[in-house]
MITOR-551102 format. One record per residue: residue number from 0; x, y, z of N, C-alpha, C, CB in turn. Coordinates in Angstrom, 3 decimals, padded with zeros to 6 digits. Glycine has a CB too. Layout:
N
{NUM; {X; Y; Z}; {X; Y; Z}; {X; Y; Z}; {X; Y; Z}}
...
REM end
This chain:
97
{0; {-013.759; -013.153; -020.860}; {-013.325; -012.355; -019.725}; {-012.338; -011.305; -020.219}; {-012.687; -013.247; -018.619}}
{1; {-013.213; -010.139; -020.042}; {-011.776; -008.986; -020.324}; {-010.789; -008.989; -018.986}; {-012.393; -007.047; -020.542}}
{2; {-009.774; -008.296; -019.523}; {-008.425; -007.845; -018.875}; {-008.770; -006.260; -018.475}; {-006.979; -008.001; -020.059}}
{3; {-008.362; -005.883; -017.048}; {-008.315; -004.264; -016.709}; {-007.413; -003.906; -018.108}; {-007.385; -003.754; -014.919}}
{4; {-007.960; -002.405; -018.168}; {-006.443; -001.955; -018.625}; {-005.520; -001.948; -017.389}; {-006.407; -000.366; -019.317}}
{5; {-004.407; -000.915; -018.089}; {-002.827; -000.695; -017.077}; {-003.721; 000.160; -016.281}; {-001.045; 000.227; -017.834}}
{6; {-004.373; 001.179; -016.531}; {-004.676; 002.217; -015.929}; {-006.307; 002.432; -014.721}; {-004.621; 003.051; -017.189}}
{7; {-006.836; 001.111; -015.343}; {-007.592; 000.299; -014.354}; {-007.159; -000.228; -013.618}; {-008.210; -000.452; -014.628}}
{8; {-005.861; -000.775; -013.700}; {-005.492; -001.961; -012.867}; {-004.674; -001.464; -011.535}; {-004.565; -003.015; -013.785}}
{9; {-003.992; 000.013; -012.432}; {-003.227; 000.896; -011.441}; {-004.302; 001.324; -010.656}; {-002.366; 002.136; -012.046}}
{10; {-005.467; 002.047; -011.011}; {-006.773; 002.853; -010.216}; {-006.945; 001.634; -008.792}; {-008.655; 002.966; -011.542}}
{11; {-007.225; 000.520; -009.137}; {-007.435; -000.582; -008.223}; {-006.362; -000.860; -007.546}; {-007.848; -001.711; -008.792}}
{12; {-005.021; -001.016; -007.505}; {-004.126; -001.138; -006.376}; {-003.880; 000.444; -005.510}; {-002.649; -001.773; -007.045}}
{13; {-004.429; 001.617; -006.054}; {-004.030; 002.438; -005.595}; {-005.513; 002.563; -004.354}; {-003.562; 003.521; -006.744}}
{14; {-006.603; 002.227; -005.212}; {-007.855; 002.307; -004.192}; {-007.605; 000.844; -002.953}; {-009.627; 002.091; -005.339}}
{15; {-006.700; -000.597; -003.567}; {-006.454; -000.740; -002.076}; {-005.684; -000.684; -001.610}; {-006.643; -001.455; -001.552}}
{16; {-004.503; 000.416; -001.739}; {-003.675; 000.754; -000.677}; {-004.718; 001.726; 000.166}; {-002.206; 001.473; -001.203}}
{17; {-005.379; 002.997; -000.683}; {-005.963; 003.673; 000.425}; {-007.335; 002.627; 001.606}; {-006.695; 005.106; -000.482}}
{18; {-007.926; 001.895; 000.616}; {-008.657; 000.911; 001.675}; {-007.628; 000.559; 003.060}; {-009.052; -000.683; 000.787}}
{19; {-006.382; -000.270; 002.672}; {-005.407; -000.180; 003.919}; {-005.129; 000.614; 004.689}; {-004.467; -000.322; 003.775}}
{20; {-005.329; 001.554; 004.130}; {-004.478; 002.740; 005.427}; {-005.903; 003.220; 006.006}; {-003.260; 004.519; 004.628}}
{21; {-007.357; 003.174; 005.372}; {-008.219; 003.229; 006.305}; {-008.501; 002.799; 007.380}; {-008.824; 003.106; 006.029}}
{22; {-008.142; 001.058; 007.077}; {-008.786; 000.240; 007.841}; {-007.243; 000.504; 009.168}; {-009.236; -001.552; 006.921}}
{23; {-005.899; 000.406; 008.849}; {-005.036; 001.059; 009.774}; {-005.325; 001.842; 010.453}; {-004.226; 001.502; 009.429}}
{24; {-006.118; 002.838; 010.001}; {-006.466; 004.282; 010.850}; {-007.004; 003.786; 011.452}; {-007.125; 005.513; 010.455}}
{25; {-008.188; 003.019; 011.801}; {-009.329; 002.708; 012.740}; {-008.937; 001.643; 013.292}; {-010.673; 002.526; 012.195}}
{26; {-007.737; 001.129; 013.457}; {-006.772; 000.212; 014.289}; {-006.872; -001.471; 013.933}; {-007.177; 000.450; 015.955}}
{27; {-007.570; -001.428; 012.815}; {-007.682; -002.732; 012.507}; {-006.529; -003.384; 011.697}; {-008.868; -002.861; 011.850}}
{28; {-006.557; -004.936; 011.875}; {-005.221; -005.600; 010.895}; {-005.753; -005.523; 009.253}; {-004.854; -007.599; 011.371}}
{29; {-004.579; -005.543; 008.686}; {-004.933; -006.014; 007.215}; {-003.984; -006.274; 006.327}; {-005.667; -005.145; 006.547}}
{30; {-004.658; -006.883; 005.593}; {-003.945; -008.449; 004.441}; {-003.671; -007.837; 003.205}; {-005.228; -009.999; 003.949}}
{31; {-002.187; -007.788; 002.978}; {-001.699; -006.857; 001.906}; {-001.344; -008.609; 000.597}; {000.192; -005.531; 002.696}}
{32; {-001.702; -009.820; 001.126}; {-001.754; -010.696; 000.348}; {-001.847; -010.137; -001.275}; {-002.815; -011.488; 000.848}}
{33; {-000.862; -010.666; -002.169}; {-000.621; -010.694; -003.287}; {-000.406; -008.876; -003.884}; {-001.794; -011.637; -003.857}}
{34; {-000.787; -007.668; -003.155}; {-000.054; -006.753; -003.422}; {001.194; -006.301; -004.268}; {000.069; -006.644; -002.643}}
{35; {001.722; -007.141; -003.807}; {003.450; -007.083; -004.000}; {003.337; -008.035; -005.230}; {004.641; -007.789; -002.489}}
{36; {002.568; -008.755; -005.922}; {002.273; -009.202; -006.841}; {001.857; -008.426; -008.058}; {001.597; -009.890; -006.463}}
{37; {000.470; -007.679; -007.622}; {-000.320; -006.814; -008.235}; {000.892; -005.652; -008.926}; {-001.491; -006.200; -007.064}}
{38; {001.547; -005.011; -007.706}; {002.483; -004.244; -008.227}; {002.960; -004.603; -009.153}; {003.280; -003.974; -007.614}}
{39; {004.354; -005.523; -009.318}; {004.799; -005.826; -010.248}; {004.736; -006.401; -011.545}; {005.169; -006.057; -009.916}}
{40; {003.243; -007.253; -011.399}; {002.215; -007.288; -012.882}; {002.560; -006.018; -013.515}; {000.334; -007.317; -012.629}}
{41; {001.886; -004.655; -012.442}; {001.671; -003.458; -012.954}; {002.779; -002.836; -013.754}; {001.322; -002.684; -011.962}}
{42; {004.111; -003.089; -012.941}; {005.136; -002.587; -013.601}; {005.674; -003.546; -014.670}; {006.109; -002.214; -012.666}}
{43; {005.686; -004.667; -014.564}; {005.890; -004.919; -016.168}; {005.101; -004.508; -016.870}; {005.944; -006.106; -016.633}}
{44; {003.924; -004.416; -017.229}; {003.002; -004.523; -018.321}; {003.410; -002.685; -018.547}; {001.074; -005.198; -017.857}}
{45; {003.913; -001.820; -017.532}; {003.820; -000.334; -017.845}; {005.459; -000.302; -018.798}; {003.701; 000.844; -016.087}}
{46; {005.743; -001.521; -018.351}; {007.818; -001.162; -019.229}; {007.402; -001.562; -020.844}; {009.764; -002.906; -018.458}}
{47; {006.575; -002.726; -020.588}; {005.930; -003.121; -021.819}; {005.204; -002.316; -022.743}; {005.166; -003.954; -021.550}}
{48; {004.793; -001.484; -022.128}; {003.852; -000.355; -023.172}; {004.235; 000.463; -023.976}; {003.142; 000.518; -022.631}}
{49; {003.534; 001.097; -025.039}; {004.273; 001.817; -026.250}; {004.643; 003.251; -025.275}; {003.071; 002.132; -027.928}}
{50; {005.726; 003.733; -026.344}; {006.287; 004.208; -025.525}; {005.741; 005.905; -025.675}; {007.753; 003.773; -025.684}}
{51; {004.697; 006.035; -026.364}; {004.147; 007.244; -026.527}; {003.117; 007.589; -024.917}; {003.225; 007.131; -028.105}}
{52; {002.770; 006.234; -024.401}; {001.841; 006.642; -023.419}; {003.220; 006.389; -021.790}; {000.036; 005.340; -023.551}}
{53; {003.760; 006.238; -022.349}; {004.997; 006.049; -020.888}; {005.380; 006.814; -019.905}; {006.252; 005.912; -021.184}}
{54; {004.961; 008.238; -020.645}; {005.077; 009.681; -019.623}; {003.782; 009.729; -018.871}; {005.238; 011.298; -020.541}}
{55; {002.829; 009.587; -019.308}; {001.597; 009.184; -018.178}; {001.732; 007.937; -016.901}; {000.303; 008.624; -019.153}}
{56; {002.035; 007.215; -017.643}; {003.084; 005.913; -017.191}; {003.528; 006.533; -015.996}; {004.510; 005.450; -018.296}}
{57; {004.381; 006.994; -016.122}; {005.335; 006.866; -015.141}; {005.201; 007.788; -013.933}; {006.565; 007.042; -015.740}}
{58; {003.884; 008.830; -014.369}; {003.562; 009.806; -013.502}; {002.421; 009.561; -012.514}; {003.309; 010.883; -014.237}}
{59; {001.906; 008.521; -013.017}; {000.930; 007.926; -012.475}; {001.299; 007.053; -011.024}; {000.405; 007.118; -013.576}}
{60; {002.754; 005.949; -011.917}; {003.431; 005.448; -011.164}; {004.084; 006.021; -009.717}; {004.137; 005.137; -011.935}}
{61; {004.512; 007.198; -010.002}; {004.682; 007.999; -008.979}; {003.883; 008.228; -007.566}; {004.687; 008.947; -009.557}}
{62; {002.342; 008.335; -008.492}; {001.231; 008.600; -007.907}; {000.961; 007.521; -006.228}; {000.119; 008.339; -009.224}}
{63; {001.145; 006.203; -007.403}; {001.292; 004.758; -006.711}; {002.458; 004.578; -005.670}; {001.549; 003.653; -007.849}}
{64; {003.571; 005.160; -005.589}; {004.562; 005.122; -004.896}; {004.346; 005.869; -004.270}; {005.558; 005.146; -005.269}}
{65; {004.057; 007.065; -004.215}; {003.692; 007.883; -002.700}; {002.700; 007.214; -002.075}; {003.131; 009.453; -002.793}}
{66; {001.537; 006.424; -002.415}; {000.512; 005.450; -001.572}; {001.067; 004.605; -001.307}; {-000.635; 004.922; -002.055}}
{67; {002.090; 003.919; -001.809}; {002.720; 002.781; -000.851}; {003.785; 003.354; 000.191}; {003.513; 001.613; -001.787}}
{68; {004.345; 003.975; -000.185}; {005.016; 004.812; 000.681}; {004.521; 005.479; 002.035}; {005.342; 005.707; -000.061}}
{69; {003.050; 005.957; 002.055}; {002.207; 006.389; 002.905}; {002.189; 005.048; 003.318}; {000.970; 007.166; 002.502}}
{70; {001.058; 004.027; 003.344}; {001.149; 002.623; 003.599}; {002.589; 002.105; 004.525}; {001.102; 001.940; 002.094}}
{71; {003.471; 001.936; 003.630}; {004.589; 001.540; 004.417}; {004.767; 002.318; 005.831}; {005.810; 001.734; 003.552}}
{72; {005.018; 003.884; 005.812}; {004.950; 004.467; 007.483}; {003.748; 004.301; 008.118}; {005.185; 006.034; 007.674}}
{73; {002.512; 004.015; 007.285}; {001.568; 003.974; 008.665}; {001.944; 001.937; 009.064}; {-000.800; 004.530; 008.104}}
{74; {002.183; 001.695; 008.528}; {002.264; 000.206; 008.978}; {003.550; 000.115; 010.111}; {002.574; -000.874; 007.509}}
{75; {004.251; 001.034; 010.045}; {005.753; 001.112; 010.781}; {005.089; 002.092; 012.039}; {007.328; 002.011; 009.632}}
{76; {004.302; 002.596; 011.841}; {003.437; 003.626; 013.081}; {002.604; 002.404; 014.155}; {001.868; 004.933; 012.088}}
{77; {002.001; 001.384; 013.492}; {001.312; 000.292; 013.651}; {002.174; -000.358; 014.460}; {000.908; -000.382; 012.494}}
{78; {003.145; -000.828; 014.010}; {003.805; -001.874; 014.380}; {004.725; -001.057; 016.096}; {004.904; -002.449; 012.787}}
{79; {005.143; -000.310; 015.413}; {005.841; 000.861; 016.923}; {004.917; 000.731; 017.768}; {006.048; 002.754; 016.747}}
{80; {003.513; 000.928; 017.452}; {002.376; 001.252; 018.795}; {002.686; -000.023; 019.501}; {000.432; 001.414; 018.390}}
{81; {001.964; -001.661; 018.591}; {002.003; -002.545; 018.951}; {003.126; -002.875; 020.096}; {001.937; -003.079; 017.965}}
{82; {004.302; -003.115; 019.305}; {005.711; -003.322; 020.452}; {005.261; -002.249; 021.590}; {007.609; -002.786; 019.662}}
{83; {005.119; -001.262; 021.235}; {004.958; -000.337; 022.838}; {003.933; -000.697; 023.410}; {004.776; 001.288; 022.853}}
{84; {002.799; -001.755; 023.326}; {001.915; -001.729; 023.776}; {002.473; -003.069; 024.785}; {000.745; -001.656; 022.805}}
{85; {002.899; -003.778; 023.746}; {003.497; -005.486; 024.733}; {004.461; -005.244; 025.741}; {004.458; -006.789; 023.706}}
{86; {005.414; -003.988; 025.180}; {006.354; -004.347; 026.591}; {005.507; -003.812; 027.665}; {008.011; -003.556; 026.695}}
{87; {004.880; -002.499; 027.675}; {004.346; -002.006; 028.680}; {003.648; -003.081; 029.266}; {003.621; -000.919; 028.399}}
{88; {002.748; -003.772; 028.999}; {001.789; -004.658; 029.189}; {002.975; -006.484; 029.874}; {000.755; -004.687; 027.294}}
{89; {003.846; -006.164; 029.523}; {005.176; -007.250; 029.756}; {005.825; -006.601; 031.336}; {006.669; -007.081; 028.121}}
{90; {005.941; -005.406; 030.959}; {006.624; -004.749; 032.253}; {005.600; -004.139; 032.887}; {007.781; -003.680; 032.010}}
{91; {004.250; -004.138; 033.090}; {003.316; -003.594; 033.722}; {003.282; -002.250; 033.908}; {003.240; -004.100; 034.701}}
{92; {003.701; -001.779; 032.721}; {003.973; -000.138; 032.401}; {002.555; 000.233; 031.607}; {005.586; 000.204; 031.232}}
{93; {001.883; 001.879; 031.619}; {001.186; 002.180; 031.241}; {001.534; 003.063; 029.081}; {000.787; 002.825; 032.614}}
{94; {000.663; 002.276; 028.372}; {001.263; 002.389; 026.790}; {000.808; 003.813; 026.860}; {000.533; 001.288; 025.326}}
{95; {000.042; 004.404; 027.173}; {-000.677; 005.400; 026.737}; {-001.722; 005.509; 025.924}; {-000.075; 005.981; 026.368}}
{96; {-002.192; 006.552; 025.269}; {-003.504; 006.127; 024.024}; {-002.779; 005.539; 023.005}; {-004.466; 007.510; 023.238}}
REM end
């Protein structure tokens, strides 16, 4: 069994953050299970690396942090709707779209 590289492994958490924020867009839940794992595999193994490829490294990394970053506000957009949806629905108020 091979191992991704770093730069496979980064390509794949970055394709499922955007999978997440798809399936967000179209109002569905989703399971960020072991993510927060994946990440930090990622970032050790990138502190670990020679240090000639580290400027790609780290720009890449960047790359990855603006997708979680995106991720994080649409999940905080998510969660705002939700609460506005219960109280209305609590106080027999109309949520809107």
């Amino acid at each position: 069994m091979t191992h991704p590289t770093l730069d496979q492994r980064l390509q794949q958490i970055v394709a499922a953050v955007g999978e997440a924020r798809r399936a967000l867009a179209d109002g569905a839940a989703v399971d960020l299970t072991g993510l927060d794992a994946a990440v930090a595999e990622l970032c050790e193994t990138a502190t670990a690396a020679d240090p000639a490829a580290k400027a790609g490294i780290v720009a890449a990394i960047a790359s990855l942090q603006a997708a979680l970053d995106a991720l994080a506000a649409d999940l905080t957009r998510q969660n705002s709707a939700l609460h506005l949806k219960r109280a209305a629905a609590a106080y027999g108020g109309d949520p809107g779209p």
